[in-house]
C-alpha positions as CSV (number, residue, x, y, z in Angstrom):
1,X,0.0,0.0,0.0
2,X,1.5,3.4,-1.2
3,X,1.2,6.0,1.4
4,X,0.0,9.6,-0.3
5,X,-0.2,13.1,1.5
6,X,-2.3,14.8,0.1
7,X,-1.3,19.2,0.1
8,X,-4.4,20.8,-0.3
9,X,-6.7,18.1,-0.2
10,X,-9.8,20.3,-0.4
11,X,-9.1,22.1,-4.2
12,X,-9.9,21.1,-7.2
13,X,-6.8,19.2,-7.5
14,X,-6.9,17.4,-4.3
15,X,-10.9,16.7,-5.0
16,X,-9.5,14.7,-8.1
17,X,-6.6,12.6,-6.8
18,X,-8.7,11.3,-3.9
19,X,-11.2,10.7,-6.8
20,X,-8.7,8.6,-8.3
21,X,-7.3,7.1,-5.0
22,X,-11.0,5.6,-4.3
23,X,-10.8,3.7,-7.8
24,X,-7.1,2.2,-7.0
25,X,-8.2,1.8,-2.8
26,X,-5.9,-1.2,-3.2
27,X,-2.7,0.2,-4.0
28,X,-3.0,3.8,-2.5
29,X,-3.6,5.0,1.0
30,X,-4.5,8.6,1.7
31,X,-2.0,8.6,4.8
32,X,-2.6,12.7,5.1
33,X,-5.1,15.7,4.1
34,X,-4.7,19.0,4.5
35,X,-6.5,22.6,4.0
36,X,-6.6,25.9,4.8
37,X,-10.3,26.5,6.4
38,X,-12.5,24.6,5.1
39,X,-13.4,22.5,7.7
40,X,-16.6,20.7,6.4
41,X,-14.9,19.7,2.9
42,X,-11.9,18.1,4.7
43,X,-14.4,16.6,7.4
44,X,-16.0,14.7,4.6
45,X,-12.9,13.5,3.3
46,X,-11.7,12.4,6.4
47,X,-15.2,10.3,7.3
48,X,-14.3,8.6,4.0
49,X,-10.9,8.5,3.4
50,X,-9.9,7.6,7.2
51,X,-6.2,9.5,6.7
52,X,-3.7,8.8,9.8
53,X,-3.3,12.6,10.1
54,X,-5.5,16.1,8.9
55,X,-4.0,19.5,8.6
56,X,-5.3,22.9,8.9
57,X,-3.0,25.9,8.1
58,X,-6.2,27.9,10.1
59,X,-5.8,27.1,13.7
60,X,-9.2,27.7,14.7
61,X,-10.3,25.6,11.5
62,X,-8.2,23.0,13.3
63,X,-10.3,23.0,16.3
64,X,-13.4,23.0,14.7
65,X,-12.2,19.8,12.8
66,X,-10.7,18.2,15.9
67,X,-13.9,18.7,17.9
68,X,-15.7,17.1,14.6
69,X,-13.7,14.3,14.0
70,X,-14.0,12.9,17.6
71,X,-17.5,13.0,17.6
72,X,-17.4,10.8,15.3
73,X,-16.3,7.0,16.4
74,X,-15.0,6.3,12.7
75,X,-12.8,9.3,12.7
76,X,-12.0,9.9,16.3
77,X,-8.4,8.4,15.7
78,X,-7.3,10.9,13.3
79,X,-4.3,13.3,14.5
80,X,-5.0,17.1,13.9
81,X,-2.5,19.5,13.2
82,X,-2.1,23.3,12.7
83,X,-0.2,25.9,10.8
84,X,1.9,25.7,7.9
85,X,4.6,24.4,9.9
86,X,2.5,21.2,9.7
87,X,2.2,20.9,6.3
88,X,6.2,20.5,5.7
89,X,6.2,18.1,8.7
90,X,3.2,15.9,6.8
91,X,5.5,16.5,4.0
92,X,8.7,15.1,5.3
93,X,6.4,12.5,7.3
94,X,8.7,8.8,7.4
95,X,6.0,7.0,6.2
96,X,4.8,9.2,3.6
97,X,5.9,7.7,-0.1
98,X,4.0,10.3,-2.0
99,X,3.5,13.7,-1.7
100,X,0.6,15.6,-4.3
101,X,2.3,18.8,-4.1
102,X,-1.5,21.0,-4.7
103,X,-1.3,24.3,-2.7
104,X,-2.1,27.1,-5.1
105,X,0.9,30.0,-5.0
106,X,3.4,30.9,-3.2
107,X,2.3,29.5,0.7
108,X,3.2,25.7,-1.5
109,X,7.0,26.5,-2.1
110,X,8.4,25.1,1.6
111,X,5.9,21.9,1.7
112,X,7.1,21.2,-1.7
113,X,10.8,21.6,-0.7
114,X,10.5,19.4,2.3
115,X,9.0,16.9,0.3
116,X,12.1,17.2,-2.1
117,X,14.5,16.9,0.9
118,X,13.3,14.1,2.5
119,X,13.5,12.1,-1.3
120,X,9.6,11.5,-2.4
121,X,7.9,10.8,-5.2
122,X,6.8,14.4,-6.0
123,X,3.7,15.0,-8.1
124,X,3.8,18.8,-8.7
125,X,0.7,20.7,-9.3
126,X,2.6,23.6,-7.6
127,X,4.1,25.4,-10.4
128,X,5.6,28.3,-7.9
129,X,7.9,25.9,-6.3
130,X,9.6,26.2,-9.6
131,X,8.9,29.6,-10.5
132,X,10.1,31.3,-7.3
133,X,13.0,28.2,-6.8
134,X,13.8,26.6,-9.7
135,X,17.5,26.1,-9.5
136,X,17.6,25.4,-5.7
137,X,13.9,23.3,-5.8
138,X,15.9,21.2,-8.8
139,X,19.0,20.7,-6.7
140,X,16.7,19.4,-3.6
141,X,15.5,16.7,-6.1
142,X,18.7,15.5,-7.2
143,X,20.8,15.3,-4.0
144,X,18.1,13.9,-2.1
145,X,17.1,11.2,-4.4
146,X,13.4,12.4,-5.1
147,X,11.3,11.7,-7.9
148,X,10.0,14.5,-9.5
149,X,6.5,14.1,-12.0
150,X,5.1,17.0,-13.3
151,X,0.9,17.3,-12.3
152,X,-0.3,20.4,-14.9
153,X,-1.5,18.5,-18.0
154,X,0.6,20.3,-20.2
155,X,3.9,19.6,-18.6
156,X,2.1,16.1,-17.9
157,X,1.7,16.1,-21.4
158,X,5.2,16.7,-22.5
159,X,6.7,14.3,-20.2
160,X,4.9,11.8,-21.9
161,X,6.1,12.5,-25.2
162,X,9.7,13.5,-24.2
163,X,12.2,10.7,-25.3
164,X,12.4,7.6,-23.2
165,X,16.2,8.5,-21.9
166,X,15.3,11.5,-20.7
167,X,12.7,10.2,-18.7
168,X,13.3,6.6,-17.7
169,X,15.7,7.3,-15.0
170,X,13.1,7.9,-12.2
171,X,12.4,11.6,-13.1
172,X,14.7,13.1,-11.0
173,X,17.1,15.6,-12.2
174,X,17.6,13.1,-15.3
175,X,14.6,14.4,-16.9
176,X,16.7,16.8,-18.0
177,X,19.1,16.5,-20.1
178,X,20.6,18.3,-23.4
179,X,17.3,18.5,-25.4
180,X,18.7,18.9,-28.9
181,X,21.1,16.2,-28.8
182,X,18.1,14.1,-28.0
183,X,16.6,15.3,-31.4
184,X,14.5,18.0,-29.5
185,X,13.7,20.8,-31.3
186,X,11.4,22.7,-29.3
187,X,8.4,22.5,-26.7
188,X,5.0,23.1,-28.0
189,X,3.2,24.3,-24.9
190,X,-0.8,24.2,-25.7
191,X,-2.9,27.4,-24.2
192,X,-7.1,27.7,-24.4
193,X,-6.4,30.8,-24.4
194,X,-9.0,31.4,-21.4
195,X,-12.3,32.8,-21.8
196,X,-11.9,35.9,-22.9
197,X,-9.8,34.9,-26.3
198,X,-12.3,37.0,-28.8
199,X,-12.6,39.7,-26.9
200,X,-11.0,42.9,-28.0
201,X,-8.8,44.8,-25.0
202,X,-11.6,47.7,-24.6
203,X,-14.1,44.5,-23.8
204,X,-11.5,43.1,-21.2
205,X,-12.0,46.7,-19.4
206,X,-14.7,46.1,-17.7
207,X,-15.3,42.6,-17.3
208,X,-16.2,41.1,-13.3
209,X,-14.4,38.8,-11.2
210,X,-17.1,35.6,-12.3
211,X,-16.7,36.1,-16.2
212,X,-13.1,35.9,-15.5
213,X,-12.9,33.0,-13.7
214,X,-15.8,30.8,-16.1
215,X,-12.9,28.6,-18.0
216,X,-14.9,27.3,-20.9
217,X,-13.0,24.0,-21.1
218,X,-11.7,23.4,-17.1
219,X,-12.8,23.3,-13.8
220,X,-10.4,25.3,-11.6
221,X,-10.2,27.6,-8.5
222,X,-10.8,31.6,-9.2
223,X,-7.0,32.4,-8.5
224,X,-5.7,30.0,-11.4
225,X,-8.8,30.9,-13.6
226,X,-8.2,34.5,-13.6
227,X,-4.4,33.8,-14.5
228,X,-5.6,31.8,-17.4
229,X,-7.8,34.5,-18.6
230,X,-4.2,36.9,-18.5
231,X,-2.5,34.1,-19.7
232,X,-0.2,34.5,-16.7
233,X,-0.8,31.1,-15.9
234,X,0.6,29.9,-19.2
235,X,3.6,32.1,-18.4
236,X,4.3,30.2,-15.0
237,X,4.2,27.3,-16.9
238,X,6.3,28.8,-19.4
239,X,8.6,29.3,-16.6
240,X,7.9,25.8,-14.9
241,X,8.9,23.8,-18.3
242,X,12.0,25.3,-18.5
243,X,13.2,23.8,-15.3
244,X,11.5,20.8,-15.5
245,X,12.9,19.9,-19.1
246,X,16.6,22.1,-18.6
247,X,14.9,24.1,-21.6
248,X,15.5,27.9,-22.9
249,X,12.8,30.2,-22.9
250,X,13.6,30.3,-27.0
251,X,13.0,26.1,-26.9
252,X,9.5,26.7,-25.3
253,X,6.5,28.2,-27.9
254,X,3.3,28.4,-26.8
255,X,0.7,27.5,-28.9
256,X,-2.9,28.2,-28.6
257,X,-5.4,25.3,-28.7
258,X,-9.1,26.5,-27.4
259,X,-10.4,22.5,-27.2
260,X,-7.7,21.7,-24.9
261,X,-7.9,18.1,-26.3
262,X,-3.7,18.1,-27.3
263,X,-2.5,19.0,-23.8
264,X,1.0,19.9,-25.2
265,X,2.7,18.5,-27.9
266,X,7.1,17.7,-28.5
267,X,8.9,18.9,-31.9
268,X,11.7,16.5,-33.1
269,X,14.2,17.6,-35.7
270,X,13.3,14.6,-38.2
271,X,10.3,16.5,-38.7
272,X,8.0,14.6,-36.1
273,X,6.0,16.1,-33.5
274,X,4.8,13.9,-30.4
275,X,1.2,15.3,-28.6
276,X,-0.9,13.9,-25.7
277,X,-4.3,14.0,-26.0
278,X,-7.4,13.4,-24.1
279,X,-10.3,15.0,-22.3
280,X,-9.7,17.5,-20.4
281,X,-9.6,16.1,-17.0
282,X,-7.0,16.5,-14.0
283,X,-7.1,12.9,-13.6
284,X,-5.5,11.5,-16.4
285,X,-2.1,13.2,-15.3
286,X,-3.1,12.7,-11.8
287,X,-3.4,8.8,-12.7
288,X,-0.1,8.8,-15.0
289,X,2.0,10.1,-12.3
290,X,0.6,7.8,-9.7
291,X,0.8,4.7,-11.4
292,X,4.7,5.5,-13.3
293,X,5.9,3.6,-15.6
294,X,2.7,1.5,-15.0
295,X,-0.8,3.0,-16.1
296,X,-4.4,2.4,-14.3
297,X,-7.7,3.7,-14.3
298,X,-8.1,7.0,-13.8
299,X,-12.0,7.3,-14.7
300,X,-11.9,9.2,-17.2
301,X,-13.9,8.9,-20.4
302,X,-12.2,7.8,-23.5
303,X,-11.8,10.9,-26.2
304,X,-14.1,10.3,-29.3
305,X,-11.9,11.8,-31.5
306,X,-15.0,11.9,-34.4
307,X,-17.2,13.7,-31.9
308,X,-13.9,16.0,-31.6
309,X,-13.8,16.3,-35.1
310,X,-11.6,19.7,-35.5
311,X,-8.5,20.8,-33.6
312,X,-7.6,25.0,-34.0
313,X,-4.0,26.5,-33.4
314,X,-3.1,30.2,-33.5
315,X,-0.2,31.7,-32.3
316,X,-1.0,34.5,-29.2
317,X,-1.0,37.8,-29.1
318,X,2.2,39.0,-26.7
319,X,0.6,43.0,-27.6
320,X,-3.1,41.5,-25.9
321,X,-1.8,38.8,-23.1
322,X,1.0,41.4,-21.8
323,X,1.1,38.8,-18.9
324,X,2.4,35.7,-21.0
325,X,5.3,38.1,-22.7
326,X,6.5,39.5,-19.1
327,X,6.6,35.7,-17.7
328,X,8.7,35.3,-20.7
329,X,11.1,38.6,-19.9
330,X,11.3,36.9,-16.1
331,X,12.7,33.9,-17.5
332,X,15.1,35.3,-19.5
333,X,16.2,38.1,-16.4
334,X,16.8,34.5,-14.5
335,X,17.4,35.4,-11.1
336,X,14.6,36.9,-8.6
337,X,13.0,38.2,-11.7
338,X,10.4,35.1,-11.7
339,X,9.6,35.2,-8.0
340,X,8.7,39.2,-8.3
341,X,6.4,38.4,-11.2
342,X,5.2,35.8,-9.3
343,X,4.6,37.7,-6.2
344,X,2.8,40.7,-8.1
345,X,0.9,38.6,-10.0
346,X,-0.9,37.4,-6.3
347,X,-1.5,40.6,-4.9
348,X,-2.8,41.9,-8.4
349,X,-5.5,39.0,-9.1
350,X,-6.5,39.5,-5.7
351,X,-7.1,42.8,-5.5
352,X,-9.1,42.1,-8.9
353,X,-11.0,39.3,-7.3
354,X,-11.9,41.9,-4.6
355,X,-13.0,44.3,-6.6
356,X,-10.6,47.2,-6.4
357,X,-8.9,47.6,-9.3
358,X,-9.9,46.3,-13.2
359,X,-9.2,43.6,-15.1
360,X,-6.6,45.0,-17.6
361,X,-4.6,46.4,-14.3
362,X,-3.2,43.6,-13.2
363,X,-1.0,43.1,-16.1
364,X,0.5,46.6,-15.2
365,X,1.0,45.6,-11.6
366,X,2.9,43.2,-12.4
367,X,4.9,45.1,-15.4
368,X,5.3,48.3,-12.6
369,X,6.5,45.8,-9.7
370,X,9.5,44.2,-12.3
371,X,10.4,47.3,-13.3
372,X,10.5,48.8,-9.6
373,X,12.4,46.3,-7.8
374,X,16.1,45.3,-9.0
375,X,16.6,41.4,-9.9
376,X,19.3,39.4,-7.8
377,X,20.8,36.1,-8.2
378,X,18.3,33.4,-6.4
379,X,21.1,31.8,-4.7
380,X,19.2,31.2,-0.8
381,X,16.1,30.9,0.4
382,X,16.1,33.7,2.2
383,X,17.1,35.9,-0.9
384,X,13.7,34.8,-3.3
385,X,11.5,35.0,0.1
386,X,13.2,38.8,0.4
387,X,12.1,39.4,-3.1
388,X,8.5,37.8,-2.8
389,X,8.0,40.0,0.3
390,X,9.1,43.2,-1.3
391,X,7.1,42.8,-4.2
392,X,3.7,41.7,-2.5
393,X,4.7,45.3,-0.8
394,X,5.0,47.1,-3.8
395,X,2.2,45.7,-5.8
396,X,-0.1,46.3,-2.7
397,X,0.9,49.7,-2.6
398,X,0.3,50.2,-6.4
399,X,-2.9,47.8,-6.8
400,X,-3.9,50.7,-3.6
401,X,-3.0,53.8,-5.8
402,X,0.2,54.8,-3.6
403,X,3.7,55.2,-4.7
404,X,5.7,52.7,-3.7
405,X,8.5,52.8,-1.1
């Protein structure tokens, strides 16, 4: 029995790996769940599920579950935790084998790391641990003997069509590897292009918090659907794949697709070009990664590729999704440059999600907060936290219509 801990058990993508844990009961064991606050959702999962331990970054959340959970005879043996001190702890845990690395932004980075450290298999839906910490995140994997699987679909997706020797070795650090003398030639990274993709920019002024976050092809949380409706999202990844594959920005094209049946597709120089395809669902790369090399049942429906029957490209538009060019200038700055955008990015869909500034701001947050703070090497820890902290600062102050200090 395969032990998982499960890091944000409550989302959309925790919802879908205990989905696919209760098909494979058998072979996998959700040893831990955690959340934030919401206590009834992780309740549920706990009365059937029946983890060894639940966390709750909230400590009054914790309580509340606690006081729950033994009231109940079949869950009164589960061990509650609190704060996020917990959640690298669950992490690290000894009997822990897997770790579903699912906390959305930043608060994910030092649960992922710890899970690195201590040498799991990692299945990253996390994308900021390798935004803000790419180099050192990478080096964690490698000297501790972790295994590192990509979550996303579309670096899911490319994975699966890489060549076999840069991806039999366990996916740790060996997933990289010098792409073109594999016969690489580039990374076709697939986009929807988000909601709003035939809209024109004086449309985009004015539209609210729920249009922006209805994805017409995925079910997501309102943080990651707003950055898909900027793009921004497809920037991270942008970001993501090139430390995941030891690409260049130039070996990385996005490409959008607006069925989001091709998740993401691999170029080879003899003229070939490897895609994945398949509904879009979080549980066929949820399933992939958990069952590696192997495959199993992930309940999702077979594609009818007749019922399919077309599949659109375009290139985008860098002048319209400003977000999805600056991700690009961050990766080429290297440095701190990706944690800033990162940071910005945060405080700028939030304060859109709140109301207080417009849609077509946060772009310029962000693009005002890079250009504000000076990039440094990301060499410590302590160094990229700095530079998130002093851009969530910044961006605050200019999402609030002060001048930054």
């Amino acid at each position: 029995m395969i032990n998982v801990a499960i890091l944000g058990s409550t989302g959309s993508i925790g919802t879908s790996t205990l989905d696919v844990i209760a098909r494979q009961s058998d072979k996998f064991h959700a040893f831990a769940l955690t959340a934030n606050k919401n206590v009834e959702r992780l309740y549920e999962q706990c009365h059937q599920f029946l983890p060894e331990i639940a966390v709750m970054v909230d400590e009054q959340s914790a309580r509340d579950l606690q006081q729950k959970l033994k009231q109940d005879p079949k869950t009164a043996h589960i061990d509650v935790f609190s704060g996020r001190s917990s959640l690298d702890e669950v992490a690290a845990h000894e009997k822990v084998d897997y770790v579903m690395a699912a906390i959305v932004g930043a608060a994910g980075l030092s649960s992922s790391l710890a899970a690195a450290r201590t040498g799991k298999r990692i299945l990253l839906a996390n994308k900021e641990s390798l935004v803000m910490s790419g180099d050192l995140f990478m080096q964690a994997v490698q000297d501790n003997g972790a295994t590192l699987l990509p979550i996303d679909s579309e670096h899911n997706a490319i994975f699966q069509s890489m060549p076999e020797k840069l991806t039999r070795a366990g996916a740790k650090t060996d997933i990289q590897g010098c792409l073109q003398a594999s016969g690489v030639e580039k990374i076709l990274l697939t986009a929807s292009g988000g909601p709003f993709l035939n809209k024109t920019f004086d449309e985009l002024e004015h539209v609210s918090p729920d249009q922006a976050c209805a994805h017409p092809n995925w079910e997501m949380g309102r943080k990651i659907s707003v950055d898909s409706a900027t793009m921004m999202n497809k920037g991270l990844e942008v970001i993501e794949a090139s430390w995941l594959f030891n690409a260049s920005a130039d070996d990385i094209q996005v490409v959008i697709h607006p069925q989001s049946i091709i998740h993401s597709m691999v170029s080879y120089n003899d003229g070939s070009v490897l895609a994945q395809l398949g509904n879009p669902d979080m549980r066929t790369p949820i399933a992939h990664a958990m069952a590696w090399p192997d495959r199993m049942d992930s309940g999702v429906e077979q594609l009818d590729i007749f019922k399919v029957a077309q599949l659109n490209f375009e290139q985008p538009d860098f002048e319209r999704f400003v977000c999805l060019k600056l991700a690009y200038d961050a990766l080429r700055a290297g440095g701190t440059a990706p944690a800033i955008l990162n940071a910005a990015n945060e405080v700028a869909v939030d304060s859109f999600l709140k109301g207080e500034i417009s849609f077509t701001r946060i772009a310029g947050i962000v693009e005002q907060t890079l250009n504000y703070i000076n990039r440094e090497p990301a060499d410590s820890m302590d160094v990229i936290l700095a530079a998130d902290k002093h851009a969530r600062r910044v961006a605050n102050d200019l999402c609030s219509g002060l001048e930054p200090e």
